[in-house]
N, C-alpha and C positions, 0 to 999 in steps of 0.2 A: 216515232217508234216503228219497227218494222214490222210487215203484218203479217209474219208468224210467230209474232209473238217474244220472238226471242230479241231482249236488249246486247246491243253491239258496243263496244267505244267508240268516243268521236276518234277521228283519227287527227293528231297534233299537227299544228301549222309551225308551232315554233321553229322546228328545226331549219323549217323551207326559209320561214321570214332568218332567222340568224345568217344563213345561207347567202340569202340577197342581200340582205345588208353587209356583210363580206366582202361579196362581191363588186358591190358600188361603190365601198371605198376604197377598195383596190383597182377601181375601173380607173383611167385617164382622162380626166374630160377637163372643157376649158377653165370650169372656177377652181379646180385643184392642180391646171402644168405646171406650176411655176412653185407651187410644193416639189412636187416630183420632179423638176428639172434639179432643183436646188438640191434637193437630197444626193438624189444620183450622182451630180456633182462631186458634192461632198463628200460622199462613199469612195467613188473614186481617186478624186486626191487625197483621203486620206488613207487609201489602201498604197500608193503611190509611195507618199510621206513615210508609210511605213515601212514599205522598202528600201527606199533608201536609206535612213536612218538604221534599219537592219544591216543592210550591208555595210556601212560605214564604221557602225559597232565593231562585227566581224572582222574586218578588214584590223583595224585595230588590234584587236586582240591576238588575232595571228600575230600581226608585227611585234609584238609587247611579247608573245613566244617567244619569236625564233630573236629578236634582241637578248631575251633572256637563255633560254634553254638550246638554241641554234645550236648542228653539229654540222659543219662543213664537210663532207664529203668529193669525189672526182664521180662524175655519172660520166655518159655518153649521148651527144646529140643524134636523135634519129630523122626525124626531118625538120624542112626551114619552106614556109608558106609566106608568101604574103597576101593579107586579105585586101578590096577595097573595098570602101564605103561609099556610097553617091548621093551628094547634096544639092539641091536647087535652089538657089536665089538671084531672081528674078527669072530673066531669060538666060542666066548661066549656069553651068552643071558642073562641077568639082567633085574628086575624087580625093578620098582621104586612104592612103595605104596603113595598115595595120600589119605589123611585124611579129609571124609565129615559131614557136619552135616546140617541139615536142623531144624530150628525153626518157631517160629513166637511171635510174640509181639504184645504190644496191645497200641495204640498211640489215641491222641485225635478227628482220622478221622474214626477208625474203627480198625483191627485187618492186620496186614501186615504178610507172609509168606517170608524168606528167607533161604538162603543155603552159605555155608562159608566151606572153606578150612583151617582146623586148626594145629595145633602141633601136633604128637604123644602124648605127655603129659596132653595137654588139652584134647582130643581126649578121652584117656585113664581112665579122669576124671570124665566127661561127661556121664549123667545118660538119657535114653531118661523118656519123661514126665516127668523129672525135671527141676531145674531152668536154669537159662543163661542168664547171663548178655549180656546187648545189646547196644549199645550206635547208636543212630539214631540222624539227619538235622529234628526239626521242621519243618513243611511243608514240605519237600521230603523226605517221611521216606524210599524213595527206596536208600537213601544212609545211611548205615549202616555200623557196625561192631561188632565183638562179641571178649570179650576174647578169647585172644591168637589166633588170625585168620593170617592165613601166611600172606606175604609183600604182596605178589601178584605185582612181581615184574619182574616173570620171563619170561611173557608171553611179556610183551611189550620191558625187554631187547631182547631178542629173534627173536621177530619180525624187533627191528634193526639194531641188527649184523646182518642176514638173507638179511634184504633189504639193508643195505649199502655196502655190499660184492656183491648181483647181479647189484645193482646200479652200482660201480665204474665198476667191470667186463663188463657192459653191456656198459656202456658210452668209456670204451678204446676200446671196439671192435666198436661199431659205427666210434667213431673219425678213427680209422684205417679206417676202410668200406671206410669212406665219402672221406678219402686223396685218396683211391686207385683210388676211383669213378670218382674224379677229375684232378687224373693223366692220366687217360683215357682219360678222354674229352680232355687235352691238348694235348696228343701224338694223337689223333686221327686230331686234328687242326694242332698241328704243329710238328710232328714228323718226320720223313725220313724215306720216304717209300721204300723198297728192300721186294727181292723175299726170302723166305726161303723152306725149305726143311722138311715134316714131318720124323723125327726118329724112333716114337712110337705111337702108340696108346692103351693106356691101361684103364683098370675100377681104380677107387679112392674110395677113402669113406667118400667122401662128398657124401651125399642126400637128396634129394632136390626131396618132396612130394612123401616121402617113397621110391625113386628110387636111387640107386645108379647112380653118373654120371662118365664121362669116362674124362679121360686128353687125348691131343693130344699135344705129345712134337714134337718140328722143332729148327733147328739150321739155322743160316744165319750169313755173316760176316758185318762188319759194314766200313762206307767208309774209313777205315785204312785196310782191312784187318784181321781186328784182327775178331776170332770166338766167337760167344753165343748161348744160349742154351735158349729157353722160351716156355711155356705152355699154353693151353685154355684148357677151362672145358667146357664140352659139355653134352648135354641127350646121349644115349645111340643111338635114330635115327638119330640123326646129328655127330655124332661121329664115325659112319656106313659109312657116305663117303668118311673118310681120310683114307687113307693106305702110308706106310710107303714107302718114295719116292715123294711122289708127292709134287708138286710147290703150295706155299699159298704166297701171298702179305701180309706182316709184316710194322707196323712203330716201329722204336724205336729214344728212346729221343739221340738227338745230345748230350745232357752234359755226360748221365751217357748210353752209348747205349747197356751194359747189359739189359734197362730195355725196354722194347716193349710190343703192344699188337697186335693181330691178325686182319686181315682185313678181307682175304677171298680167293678167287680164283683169279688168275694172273688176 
């Protein structure tokens, strides 16, 4: 109580502790990368997957328009580009050319500007300030099309081969992540605890916020007798304490007791 008498409130930890605890599970360290790898992953191809899949819909549905609702009109081409693209496989470099053209047409709302990826051939045809057939959607003349304009098909295959490849990769490295995570929780509830012995301590190449981190290997026998061999992955300053020899508290699982995880100090 203070000695004037007058009582104060405590002042609350909660907020600090909810804080830290926030924190640390949002931090990155080595018993939860391979959460966070997987996730990311997974986020990834499936933000991926979803684009593609979007533009493929799209794509679609324009065509299923202008099949249905199409109005062919005469525009005029204004310019003719070709882009390249540059590929490398192996020690060789290839270049893919991409064929543009940019028009405009003239529709019942006013005068519309577009741009289309065509054939070689078309491409080759094509005079600028001359003609060009245009087939445009009444009322949304922003879905168009021009003779001999590519599929335009490859950008949304692309996009989900790309995302269903990080997709699955990302989703079996989670489901792995999540079983190790929870093999944990149970050796750590109910595993059999004995003493082990560190072996080694060396650097790995796992890293985890640009740092490489360090394995600390220990051996311990299990209540047969019989010997194993098991690892933690550690920062580089907690990895500093162990030296080869010394005594750490281990549980491993009764059914299969190769498998264990580290506890700490005797």
């Amino acid at each position: 109580m203070p000695t004037d008498g007058v009582s104060r409130p405590k002042r609350s930890t909660i907020g600090k502790k909810t804080v830290s605890a926030v924190s640390s599970w949002f931090a990155i360290t080595p018993k939860n990368f391979w959460l966070w790898f997987g996730g990311i992953w997974l986020s990834v191809g499936a933000l991926f997957l979803l684009i593609g899949l979007y533009l493929g819909a799209h794509h679609i549905y324009v065509k299923q328009r202008l099949d249905a609702e199409g109005r062919t009109v005469e525009g005029m081409v204004l310019t003719k580009a070709i882009a390249h693209s540059s590929s490398t496989t192996g020690s060789r470099r290839s270049s893919t050319p991409t064929y543009k053209v940019t028009f405009r047409f003239t529709t019942p709302g006013g005068l519309v500007t577009g741009e289309a990826e065509v054939t070689s051939d078309v491409w080759d045809a094509l005079v600028e300030r001359e003609p060009i057939q245009v087939m445009y959607v009444p009322g949304a003349p922003q879905y168009h099309r021009v003779e001999g304009q590519a599929g335009g098909w490859l950008l949304p295959i692309i996009s989900s081969i790309l995302g269903g490849i990080v997709t699955t990769l990302g989703g079996v490295i989670l489901i792995r992540a999540r079983s190790l995570h929870y093999n944990r929780e149970r050796l750590q509830r109910d595993g059999i605890t004995t003493t082990a012995t560190v072996s080694d301590v060396r650097a790995s190449y796992m890293r985890v916020n640009g740092v490489n981190q360090c394995v600390v290997l220990y051996h311990y026998q299990d209540d047969r007798g019989r010997s194993h061999q098991g690892k933690e992955y550690f920062s580089p300053e907690e990895a500093g304490r162990w030296k080869q020899g010394d005594q750490v508290t281990i549980r491993y699982d009764r059914r299969r007791p190769n498998k264990s995880i580290w506890i700490g100090t005797p």
